[in-house]
C-alpha positions as CSV (number, residue, x, y, z in Angstrom):
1,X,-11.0,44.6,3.8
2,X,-12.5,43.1,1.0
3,X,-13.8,39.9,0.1
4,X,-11.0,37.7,-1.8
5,X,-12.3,34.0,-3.0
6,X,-11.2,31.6,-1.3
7,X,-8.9,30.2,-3.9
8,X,-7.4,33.5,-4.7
9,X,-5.8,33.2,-1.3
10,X,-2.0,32.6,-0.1
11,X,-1.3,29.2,-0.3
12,X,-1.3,29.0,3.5
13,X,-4.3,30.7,3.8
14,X,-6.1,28.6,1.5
15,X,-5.3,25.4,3.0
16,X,-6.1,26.5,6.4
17,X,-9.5,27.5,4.9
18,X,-10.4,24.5,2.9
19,X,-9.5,22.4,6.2
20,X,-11.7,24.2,8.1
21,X,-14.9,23.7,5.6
22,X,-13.9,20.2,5.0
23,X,-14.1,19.6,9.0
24,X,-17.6,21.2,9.0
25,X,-18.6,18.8,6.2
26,X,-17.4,15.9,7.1
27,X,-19.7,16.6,10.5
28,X,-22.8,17.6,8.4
29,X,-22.5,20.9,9.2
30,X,-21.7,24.3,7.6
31,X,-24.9,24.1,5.2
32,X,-25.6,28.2,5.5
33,X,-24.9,28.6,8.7
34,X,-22.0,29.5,11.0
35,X,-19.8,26.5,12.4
36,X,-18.2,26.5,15.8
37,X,-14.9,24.9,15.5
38,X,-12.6,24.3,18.9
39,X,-9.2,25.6,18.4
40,X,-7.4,22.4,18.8
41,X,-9.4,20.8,15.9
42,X,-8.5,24.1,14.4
43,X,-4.3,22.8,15.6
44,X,-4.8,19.9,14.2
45,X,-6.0,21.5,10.8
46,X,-3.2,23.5,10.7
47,X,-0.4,20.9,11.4
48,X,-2.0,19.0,8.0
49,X,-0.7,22.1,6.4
50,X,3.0,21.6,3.9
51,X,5.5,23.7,5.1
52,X,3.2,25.5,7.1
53,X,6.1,27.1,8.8
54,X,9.3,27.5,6.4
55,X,11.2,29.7,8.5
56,X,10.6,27.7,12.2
57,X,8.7,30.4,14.4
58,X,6.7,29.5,17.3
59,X,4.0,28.0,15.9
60,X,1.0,29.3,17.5
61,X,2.1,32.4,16.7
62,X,2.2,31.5,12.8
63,X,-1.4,30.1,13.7
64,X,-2.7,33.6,14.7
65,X,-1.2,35.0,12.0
66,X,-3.4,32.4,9.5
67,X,-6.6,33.2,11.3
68,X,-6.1,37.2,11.5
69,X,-5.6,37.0,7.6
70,X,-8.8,34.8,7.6
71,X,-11.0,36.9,10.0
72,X,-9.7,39.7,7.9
73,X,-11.3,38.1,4.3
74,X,-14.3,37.0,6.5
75,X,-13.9,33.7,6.5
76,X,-14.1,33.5,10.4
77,X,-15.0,35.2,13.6
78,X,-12.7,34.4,16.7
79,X,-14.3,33.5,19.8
80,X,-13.6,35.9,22.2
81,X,-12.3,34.2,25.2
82,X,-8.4,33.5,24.8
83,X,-6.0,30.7,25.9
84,X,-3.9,30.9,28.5
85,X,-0.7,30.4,26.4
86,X,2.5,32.3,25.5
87,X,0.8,33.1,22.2
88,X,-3.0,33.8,23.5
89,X,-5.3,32.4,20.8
90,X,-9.1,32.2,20.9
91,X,-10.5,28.9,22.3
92,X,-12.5,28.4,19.2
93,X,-14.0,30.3,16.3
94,X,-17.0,31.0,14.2
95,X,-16.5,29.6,10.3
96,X,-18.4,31.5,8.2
97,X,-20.5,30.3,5.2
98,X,-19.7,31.3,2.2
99,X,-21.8,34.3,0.4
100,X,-24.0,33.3,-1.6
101,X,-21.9,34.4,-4.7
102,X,-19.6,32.0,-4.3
103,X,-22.2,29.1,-3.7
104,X,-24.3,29.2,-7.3
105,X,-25.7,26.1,-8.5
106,X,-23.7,24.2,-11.0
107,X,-25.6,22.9,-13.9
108,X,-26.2,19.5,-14.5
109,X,-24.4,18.0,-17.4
110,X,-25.6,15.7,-19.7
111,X,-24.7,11.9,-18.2
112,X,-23.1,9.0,-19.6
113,X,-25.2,6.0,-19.7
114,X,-23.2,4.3,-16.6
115,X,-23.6,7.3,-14.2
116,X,-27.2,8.6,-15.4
117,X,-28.3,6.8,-12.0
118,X,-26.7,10.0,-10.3
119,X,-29.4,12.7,-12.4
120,X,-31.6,12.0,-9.4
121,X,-29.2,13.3,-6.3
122,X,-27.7,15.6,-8.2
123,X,-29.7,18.7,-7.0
124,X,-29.0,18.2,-3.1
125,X,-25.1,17.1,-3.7
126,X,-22.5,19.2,-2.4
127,X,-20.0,21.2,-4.3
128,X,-17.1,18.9,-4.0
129,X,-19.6,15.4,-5.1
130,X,-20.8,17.7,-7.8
131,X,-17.5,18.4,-8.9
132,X,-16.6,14.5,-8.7
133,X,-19.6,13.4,-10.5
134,X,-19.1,15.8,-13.5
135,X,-15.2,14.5,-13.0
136,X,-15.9,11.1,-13.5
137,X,-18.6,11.7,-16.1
138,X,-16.5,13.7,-18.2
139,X,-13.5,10.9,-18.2
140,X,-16.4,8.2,-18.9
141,X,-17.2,10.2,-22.0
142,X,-13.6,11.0,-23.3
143,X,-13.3,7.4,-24.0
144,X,-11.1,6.1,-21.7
145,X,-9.2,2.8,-21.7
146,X,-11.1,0.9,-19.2
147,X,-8.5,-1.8,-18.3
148,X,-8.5,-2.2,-14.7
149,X,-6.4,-0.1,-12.1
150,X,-5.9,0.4,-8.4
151,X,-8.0,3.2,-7.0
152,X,-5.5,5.9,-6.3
153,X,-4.2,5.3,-10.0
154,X,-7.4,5.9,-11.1
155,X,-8.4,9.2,-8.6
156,X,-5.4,10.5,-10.0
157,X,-6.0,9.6,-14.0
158,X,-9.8,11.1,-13.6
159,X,-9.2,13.8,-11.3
160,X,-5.7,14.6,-12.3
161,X,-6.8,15.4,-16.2
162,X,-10.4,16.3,-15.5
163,X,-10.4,17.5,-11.8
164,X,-9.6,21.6,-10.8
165,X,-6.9,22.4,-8.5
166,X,-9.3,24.2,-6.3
167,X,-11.8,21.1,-5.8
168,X,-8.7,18.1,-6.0
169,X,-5.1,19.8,-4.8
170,X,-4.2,16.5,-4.7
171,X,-6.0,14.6,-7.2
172,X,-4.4,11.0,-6.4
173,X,-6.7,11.3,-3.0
174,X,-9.8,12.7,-4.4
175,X,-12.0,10.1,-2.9
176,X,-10.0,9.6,0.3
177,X,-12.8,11.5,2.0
178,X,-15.6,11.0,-0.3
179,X,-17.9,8.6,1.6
180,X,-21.4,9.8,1.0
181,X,-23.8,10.1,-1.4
182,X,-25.3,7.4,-3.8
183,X,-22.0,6.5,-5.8
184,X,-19.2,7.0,-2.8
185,X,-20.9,5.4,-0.4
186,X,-21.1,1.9,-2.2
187,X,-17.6,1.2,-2.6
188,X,-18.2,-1.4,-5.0
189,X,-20.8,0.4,-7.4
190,X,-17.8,2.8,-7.6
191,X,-15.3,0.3,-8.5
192,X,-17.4,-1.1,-10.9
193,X,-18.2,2.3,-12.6
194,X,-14.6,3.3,-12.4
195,X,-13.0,0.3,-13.2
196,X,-11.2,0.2,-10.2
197,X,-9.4,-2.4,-7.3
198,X,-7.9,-2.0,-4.1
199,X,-4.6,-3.9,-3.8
200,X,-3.8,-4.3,-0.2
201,X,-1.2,-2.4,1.4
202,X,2.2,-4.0,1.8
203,X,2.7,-7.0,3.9
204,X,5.8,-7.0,6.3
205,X,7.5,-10.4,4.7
206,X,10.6,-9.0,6.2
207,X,11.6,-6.0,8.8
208,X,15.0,-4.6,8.5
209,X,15.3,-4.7,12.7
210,X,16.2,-1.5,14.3
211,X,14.9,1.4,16.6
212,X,11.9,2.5,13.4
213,X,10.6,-0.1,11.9
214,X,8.0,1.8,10.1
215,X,9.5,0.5,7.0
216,X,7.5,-2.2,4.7
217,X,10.3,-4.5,2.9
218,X,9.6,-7.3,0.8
219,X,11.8,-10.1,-0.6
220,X,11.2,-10.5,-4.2
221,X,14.4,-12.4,-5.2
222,X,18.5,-12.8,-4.3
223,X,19.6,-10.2,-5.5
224,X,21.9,-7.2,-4.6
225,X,19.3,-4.3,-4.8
226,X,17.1,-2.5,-2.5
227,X,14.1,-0.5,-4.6
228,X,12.4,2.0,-2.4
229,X,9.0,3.1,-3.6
230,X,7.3,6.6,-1.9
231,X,3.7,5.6,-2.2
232,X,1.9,1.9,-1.4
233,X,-0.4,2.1,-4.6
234,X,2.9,2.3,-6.7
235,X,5.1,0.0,-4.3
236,X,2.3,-2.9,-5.5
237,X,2.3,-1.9,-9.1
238,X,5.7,-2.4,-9.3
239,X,6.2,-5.6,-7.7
240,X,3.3,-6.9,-9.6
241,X,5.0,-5.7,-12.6
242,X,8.3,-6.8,-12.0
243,X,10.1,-9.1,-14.9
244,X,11.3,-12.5,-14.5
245,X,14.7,-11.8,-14.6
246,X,16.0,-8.7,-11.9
247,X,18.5,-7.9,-9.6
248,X,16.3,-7.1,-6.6
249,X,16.5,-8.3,-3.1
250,X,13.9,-6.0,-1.4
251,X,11.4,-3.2,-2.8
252,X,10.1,-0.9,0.2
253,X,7.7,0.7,0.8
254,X,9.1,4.1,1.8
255,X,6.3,5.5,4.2
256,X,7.3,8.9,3.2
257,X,9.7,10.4,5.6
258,X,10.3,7.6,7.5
259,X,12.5,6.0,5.0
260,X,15.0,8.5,6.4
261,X,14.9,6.8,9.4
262,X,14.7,3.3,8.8
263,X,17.3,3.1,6.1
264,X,20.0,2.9,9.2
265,X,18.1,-0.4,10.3
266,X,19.7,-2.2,6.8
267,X,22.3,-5.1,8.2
268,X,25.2,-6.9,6.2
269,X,22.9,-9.9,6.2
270,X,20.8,-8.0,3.7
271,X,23.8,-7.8,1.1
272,X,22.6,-4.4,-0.4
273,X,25.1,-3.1,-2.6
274,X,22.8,-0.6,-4.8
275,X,19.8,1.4,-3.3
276,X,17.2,2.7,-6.1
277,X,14.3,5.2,-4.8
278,X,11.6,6.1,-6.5
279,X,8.8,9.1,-5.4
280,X,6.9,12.0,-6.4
281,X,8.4,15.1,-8.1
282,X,8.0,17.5,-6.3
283,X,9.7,19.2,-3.2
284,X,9.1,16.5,-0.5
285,X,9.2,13.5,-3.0
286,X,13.2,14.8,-3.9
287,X,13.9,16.0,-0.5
288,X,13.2,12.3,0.7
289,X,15.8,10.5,-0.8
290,X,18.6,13.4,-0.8
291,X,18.1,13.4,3.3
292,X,17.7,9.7,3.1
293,X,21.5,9.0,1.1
294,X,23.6,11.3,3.7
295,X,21.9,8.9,6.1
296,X,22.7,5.6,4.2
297,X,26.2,6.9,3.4
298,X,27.0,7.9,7.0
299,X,25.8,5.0,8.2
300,X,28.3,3.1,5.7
301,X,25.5,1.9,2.9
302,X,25.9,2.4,-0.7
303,X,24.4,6.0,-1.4
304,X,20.4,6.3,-2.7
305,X,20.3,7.0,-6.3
306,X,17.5,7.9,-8.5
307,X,15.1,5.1,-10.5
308,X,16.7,7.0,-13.8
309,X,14.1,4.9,-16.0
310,X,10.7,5.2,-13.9
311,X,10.9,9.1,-13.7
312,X,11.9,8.9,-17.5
313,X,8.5,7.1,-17.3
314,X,6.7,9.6,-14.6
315,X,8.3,12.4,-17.3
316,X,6.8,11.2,-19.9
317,X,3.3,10.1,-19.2
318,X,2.3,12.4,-16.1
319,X,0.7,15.3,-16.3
320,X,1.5,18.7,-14.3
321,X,-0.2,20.0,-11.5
322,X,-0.4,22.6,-8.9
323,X,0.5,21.2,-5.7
324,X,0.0,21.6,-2.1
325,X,3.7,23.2,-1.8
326,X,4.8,26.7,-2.6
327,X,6.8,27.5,-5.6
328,X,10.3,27.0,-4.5
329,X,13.7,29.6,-5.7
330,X,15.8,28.3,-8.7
331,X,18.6,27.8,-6.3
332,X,16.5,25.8,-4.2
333,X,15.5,23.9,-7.1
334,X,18.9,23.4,-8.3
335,X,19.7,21.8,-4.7
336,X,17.1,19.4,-5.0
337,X,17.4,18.4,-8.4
338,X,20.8,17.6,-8.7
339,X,20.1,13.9,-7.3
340,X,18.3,13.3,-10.2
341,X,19.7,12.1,-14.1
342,X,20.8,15.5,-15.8
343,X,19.1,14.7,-18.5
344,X,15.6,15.4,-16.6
345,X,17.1,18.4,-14.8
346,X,15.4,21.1,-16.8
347,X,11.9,19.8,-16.8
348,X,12.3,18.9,-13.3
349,X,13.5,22.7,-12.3
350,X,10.6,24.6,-14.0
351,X,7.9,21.5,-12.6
352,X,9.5,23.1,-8.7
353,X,9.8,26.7,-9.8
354,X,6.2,26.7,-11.3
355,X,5.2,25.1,-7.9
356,X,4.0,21.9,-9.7
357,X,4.5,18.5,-9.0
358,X,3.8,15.1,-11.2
359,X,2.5,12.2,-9.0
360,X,4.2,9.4,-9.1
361,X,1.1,7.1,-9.1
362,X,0.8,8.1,-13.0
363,X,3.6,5.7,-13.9
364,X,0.3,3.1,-13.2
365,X,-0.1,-0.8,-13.1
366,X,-1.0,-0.7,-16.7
367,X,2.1,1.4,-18.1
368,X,4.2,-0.8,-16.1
369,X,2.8,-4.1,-17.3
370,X,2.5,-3.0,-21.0
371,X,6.4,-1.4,-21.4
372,X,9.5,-2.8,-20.5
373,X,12.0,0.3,-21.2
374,X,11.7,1.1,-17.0
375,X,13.2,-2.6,-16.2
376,X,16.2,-0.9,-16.6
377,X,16.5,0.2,-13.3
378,X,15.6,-3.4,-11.8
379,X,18.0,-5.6,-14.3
């Protein structure tokens, strides 16, 4: 067969791929030369996959699918000794390097004064600190404002608008594994150059008890209201943000799925009456809550309804992307969006059908102290 770039791959493919060079890399290997990478580092690749397996088969055998289609496109080279298993699979492979094609040498761009320090390394950087540097350079040079933000909020601003899909799929986390190199390895040269902080993650003030207490609830006043938050960048924004005046008891932090879970563990005592959530748009950040409100409502709660004034927010200031999840059918769409406001139903639909999604991290710390329209959903 012949050669197809990496990023021109299926989604699944692509992942699976990009996981495997990212494992070399992260060990200092891969630089021209074959990697030998065990197959249940190669498992535990794979399960970091989104709907890596939409229709529920045995998964090792949606495994050796992934890795005939990549020995296929030359990518790797199967070991030839098998596992002992239902579905035999080899006990390691071969990842290739990339031809040489696909590895030229990016030029180096003219540098803002505050990163010219980074001219020096830039010849033996890596592709993806290459790409970061000229990231952040570029966003340095667009005149940005320069107020002060948590890091994720800023990954996703600079990678997010000046970032490709193929180096930062998810641009929110494009320095989550960025540790070397003369500006990542320093984390407070790059907070300084990025104008950046690091709020810490939510304290348990208060755990709703039951069996998963996963969950990270804090009192902010006497009211009524429970405000559920999908990511811990934004849960602190907001409750930094918040205005004098609200009707909140609790905002959570939702630790992604687990707010399914935990939302059973809500007593009387707490005197919810209202339940607000709050996440990404896209397939997992709507599937969240809808899963989450047949819980609360069998369990006797008041059902989960939408932040209808922070997505008008996310809507309005967030930009687009490709995600890490497949384009879903309009009638899959329709499903998920029909827990949301109707008025943001349309853009909503095509975001999921174009197999986008709009972080929710770009409703930031500094849109939410500098506008008031989203207290709305708090008051």
């Amino acid at each position: 067969m012949a050669e197809t770039p990496e990023s021109l791959l299926p989604r699944r493919e692509r992942e699976l791929a990009a996981g495997l060079r990212q494992w070399a890399t992260d060990r200092g290997l891969g630089k021209g030369s074959k990697t030998r990478i065990p197959i249940q580092d190669v498992f535990d690749i794979f399960r970091r996959i989104n709907n890596r397996n939409p229709d529920d088969v045995y998964e090792p055998e949606v495994l050796a699918h992934l890795l005939q289609q990549l020995e296929l496109h030359h990518i790797i080279k199967p070991l030839r000794e098998l596992t002992p298993e239902k579905i035999p699979l080899p006990i390691g492979i071969w990842l290739l390097p990339k031809p040489v094609s696909q590895l030229s040498p990016t030029p180096m761009p003219p540098w803002h004064p505050e990163v010219s320090f980074l001219a020096p390394g830039w010849k033996t950087a890596g592709r993806r600190q290459r790409a970061a540097y000229a990231a952040i350079n570029t966003w340095l040079k667009s005149s940005p404002d320069l107020t002060p933000l948590p890091l994720r909020e800023r990954t996703l601003e600079i990678f997010g608008t000046y970032g490709s899909d193929d180096d930062f799929p998810v641009p929110e986390k494009a320095l989550d594994n960025l540790k070397s190199g003369i500006l990542f390895s320093e984390p407070s040269r790059l907070d300084r150059v990025i104008r950046t902080f690091r709020p810490p993650l939510p304290l348990l003030t208060e755990t709703f008890p039951g069996e998963d207490e996963s969950g990270r609830f804090h009192r902010v006043g006497g009211g009524d209201m429970l405000l559920v938050i999908e990511n811990s960048t934004t849960w602190w924004s907001i409750v930094d943000s918040l205005p004098s005046k609200h009707r909140l008891g609790y905002v959570a932090w939702g630790v992604g799925n687990s707010f399914r879970a935990s939302i059973r563990s809500i007593a009387a005592k707490h005197r919810i009456t209202e339940i607000r959530y709050f996440g990404d748009l896209d397939p997992s950040g709507l599937t969240i809550p809808l899963a989450a409100s047949r819980a609360a409502i069998a369990a006797g709660l008041p059902p989960v309804l939408p932040a209808n004034a922070l997505y008008d927010l996310l809507l309005r200031v967030g930009r687009p992307r490709h995600g890490t999840e497949a384009a879903i059918n309009p009638s899959a769409a329709a499903s998920l969006t029909s827990w949301l406001l109707p008025a943001h139903l349309p853009a909503v639909t095509t975001l999921l059908t174009n197999g986008q999604r709009i972080a929710q991290e770009w409703a930031n710390h500094r849109h939410l102290t500098r506008e008031s329209a989203w207290h709305l959903d708090v008051t």
